[in-house]
N, CA and C of each residue as an Amber inpcrd file, in Angstrom:
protein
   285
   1.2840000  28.4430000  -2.8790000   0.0160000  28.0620000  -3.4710000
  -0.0890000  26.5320000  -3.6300000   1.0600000  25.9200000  -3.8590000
   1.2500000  24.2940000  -3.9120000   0.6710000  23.9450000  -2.7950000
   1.3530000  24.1980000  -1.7170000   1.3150000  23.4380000  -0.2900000
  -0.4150000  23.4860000  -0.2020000  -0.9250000  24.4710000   0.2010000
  -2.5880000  25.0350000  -0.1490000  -3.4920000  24.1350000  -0.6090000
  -3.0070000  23.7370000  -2.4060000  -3.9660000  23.0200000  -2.7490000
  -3.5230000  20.9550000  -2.6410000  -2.0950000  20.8350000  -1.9640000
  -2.0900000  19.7730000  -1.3140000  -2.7770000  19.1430000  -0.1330000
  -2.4990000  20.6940000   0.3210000  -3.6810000  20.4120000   2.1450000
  -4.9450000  20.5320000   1.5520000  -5.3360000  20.7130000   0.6490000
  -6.8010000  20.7700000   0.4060000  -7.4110000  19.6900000   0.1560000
  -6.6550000  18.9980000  -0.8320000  -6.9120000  17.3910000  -1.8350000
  -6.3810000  16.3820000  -0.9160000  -5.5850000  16.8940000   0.4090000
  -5.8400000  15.5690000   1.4110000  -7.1340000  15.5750000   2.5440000
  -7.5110000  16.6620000   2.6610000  -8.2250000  17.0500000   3.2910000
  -9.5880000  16.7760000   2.5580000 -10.1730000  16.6760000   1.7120000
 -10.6810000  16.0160000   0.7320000 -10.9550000  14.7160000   0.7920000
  -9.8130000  14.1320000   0.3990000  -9.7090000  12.9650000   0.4920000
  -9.9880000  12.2520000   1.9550000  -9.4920000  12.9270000   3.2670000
 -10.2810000  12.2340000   4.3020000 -11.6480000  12.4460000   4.4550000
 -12.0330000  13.0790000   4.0450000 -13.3160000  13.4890000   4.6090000
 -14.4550000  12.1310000   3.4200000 -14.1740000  12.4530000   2.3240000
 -14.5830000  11.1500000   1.4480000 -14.4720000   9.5920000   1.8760000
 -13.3490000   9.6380000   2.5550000 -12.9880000   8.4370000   2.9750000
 -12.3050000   7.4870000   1.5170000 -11.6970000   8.3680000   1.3140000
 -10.6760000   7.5270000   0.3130000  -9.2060000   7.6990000   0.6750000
  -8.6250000   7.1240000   0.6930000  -7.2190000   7.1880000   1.1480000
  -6.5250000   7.0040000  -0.0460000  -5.7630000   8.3580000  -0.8580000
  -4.7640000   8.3210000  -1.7350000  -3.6640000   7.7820000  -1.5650000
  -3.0080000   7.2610000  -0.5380000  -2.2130000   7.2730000   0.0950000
  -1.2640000   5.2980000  -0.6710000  -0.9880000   4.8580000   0.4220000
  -0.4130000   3.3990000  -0.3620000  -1.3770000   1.9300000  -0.7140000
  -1.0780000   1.2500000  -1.3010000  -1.9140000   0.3200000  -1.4210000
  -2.4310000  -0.7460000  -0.4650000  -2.1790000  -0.1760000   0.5470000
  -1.8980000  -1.5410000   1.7610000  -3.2440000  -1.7090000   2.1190000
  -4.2490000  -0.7740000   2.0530000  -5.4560000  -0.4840000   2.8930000
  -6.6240000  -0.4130000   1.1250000  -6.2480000  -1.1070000   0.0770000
  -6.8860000  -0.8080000  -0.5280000  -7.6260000  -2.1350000  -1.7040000
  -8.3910000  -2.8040000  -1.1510000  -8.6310000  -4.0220000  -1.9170000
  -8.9170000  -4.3980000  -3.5530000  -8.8190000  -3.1170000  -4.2410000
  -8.7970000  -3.0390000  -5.4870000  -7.5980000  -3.3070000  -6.0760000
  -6.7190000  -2.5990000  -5.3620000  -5.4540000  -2.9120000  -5.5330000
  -4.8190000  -4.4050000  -5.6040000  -5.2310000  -5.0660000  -4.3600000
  -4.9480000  -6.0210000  -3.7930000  -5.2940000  -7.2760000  -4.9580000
  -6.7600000  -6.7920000  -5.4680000  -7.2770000  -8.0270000  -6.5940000
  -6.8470000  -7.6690000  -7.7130000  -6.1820000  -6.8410000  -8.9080000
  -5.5870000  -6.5530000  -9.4500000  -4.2480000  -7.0620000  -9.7360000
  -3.3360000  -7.4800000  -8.2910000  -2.2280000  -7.9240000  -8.1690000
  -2.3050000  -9.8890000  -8.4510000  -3.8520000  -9.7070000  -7.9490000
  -4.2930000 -11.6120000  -8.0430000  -4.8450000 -12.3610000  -9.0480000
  -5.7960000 -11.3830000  -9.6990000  -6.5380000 -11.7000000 -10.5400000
  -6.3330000 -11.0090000 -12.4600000  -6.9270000 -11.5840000 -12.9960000
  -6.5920000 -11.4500000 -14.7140000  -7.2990000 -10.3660000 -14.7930000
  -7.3280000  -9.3530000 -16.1470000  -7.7220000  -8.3080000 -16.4430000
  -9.5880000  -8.7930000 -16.3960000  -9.8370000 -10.1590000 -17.4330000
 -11.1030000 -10.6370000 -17.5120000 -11.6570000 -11.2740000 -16.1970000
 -11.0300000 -11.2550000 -14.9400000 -11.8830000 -11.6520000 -13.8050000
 -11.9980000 -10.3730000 -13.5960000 -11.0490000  -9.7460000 -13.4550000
 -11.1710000  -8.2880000 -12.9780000 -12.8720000  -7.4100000 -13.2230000
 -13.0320000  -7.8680000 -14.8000000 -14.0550000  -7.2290000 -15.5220000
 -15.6370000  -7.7150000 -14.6180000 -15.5600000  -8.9160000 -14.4710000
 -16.4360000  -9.3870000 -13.7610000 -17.2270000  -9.1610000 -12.1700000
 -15.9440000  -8.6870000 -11.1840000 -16.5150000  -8.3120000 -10.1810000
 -16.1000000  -6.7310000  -9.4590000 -16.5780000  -6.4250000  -8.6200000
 -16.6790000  -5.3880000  -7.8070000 -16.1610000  -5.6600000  -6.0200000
 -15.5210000  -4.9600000  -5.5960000 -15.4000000  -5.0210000  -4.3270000
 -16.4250000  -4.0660000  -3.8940000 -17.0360000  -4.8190000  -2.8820000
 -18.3840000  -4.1180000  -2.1610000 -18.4930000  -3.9280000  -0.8110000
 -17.2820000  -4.5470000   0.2100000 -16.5700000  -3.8110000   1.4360000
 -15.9070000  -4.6400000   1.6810000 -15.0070000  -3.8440000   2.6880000
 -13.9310000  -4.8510000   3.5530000 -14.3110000  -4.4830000   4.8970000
 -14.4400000  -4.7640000   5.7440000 -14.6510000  -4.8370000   7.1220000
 -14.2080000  -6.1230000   8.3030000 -13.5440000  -6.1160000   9.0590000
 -13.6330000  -7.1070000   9.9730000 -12.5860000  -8.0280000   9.3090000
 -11.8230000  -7.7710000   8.0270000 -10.5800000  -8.9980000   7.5320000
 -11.7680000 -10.1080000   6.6020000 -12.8970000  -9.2090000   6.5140000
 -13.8600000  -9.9210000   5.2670000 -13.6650000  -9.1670000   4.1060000
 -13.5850000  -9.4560000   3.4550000 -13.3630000  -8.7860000   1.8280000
 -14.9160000  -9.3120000   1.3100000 -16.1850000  -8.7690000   0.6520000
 -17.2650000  -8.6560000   0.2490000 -17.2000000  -8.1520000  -1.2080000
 -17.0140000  -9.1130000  -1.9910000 -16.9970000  -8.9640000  -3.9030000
 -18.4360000  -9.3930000  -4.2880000 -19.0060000  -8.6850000  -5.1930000
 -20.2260000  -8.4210000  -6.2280000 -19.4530000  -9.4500000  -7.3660000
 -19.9190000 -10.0930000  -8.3430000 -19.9350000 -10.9400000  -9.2810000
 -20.9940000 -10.6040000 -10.2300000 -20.8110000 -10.6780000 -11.3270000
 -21.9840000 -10.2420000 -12.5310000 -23.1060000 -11.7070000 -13.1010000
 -22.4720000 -12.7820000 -12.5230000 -23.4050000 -13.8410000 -12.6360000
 -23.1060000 -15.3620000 -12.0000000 -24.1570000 -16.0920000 -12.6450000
 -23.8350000 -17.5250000 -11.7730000 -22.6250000 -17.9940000 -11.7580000
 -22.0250000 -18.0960000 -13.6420000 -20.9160000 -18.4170000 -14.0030000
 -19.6500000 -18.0700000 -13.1090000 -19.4660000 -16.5770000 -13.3420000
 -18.3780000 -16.2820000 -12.3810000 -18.2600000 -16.8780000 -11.2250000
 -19.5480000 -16.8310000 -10.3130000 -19.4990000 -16.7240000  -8.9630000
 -18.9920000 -18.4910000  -8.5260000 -19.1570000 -18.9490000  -9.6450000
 -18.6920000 -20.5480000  -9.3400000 -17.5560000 -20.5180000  -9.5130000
 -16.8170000 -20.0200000 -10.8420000 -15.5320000 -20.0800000 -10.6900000
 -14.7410000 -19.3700000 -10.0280000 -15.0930000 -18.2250000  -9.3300000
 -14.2850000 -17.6300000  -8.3750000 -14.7680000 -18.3780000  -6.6990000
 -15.4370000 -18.9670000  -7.1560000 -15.6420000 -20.2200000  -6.0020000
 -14.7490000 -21.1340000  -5.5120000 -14.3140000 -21.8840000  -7.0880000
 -13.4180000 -22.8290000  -6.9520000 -11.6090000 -22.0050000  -6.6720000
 -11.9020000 -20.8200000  -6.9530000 -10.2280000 -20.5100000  -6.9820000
 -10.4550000 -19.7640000  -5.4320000 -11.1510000 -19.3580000  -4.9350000
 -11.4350000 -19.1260000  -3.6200000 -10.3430000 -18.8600000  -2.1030000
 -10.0420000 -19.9740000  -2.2530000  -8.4020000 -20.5900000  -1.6930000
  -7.7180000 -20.0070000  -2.5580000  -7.1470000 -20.2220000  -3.2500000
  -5.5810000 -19.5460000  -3.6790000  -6.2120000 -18.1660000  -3.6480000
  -6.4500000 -18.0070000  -3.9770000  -6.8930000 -15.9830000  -3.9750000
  -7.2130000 -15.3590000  -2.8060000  -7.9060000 -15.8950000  -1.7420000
  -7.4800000 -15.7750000  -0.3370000  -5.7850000 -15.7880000   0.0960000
  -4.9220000 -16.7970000  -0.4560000  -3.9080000 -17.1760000  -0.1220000
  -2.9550000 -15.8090000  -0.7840000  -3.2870000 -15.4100000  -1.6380000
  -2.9070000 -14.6040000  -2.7740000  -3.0180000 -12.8240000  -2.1050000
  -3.9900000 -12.9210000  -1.6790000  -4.1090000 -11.4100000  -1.0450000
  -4.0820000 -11.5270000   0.2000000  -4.0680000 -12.4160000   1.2970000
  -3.0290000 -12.6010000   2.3700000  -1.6100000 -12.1160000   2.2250000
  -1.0240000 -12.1970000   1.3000000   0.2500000 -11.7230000   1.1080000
   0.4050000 -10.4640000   1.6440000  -0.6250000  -9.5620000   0.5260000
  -0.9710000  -8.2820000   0.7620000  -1.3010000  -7.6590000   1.8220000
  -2.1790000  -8.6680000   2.7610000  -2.8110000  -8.3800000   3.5180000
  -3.0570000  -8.9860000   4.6270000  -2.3010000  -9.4490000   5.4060000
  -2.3570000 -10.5500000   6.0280000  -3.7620000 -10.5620000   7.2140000
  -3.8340000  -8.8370000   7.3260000  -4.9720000  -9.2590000   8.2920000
  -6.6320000  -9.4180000   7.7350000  -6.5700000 -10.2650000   6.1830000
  -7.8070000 -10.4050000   5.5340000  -8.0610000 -12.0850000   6.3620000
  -9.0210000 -12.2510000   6.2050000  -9.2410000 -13.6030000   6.9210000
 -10.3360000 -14.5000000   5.9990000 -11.2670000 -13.9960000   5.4170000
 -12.2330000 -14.4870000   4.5730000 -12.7730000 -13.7550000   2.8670000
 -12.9060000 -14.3680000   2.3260000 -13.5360000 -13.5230000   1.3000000
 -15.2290000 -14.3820000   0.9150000 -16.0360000 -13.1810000   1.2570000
 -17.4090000 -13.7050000   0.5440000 -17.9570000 -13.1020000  -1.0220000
 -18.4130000 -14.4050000  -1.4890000 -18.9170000 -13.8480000  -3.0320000
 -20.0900000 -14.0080000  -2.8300000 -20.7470000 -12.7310000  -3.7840000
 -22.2930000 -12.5270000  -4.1240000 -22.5090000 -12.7120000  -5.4500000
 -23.5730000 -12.7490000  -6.1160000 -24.0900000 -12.1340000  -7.7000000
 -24.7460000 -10.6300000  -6.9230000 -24.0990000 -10.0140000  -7.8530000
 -24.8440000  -8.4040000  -7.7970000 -24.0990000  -7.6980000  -9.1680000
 -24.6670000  -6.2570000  -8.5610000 -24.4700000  -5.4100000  -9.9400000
 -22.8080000  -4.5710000  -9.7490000 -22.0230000  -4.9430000 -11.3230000
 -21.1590000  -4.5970000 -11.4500000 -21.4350000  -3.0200000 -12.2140000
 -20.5550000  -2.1770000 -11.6330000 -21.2910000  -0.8710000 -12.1490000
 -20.0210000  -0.2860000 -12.9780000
């Protein structure tokens, strides 16, 4: 009955397109490892595609200072990730 409802909840899980699986493929993860609990609070990852990482910001404020740290936090989840290449910031809605 284990095995069953394992194949089920992965099976699940692909079809959602979430990968339970390790952190390597997962940019939440990735900013978590870079960033403070209170930047954290502030933005949203809103896709990764193409080695672009696409973060939401809750206002002007933030979006400047995650402006200026920009570079190291690129540099920072390169680690993680080496095949990230850019990160763009927006203002949008943090949900």
């Amino acid at each position: 009955m284990e095995h069953l409802k394992s194949t089920v909840e992965a099976l699940m899980a692909g079809l959602s397109g979430k990968n339970t699986g390790t952190s390597a493929d997962n940019p939440e993860q990735w900013l978590k490892k870079a960033l403070t609990k209170k930047e954290l609070r502030h933005i949203k990852v809103k896709y990764f595609r193409k080695g672009i990482l696409g973060l939401s910001v809750d206002s002007s404020a933030w979006l400047y200072i995650l402006s200026l740290q920009k570079e190291a936090l690129l540099n920072k989840l390169k680690q993680e990730s080496p095949g990230l290449k850019n990160i763009n910031l927006r203002i949008g809605e943090i949900e």
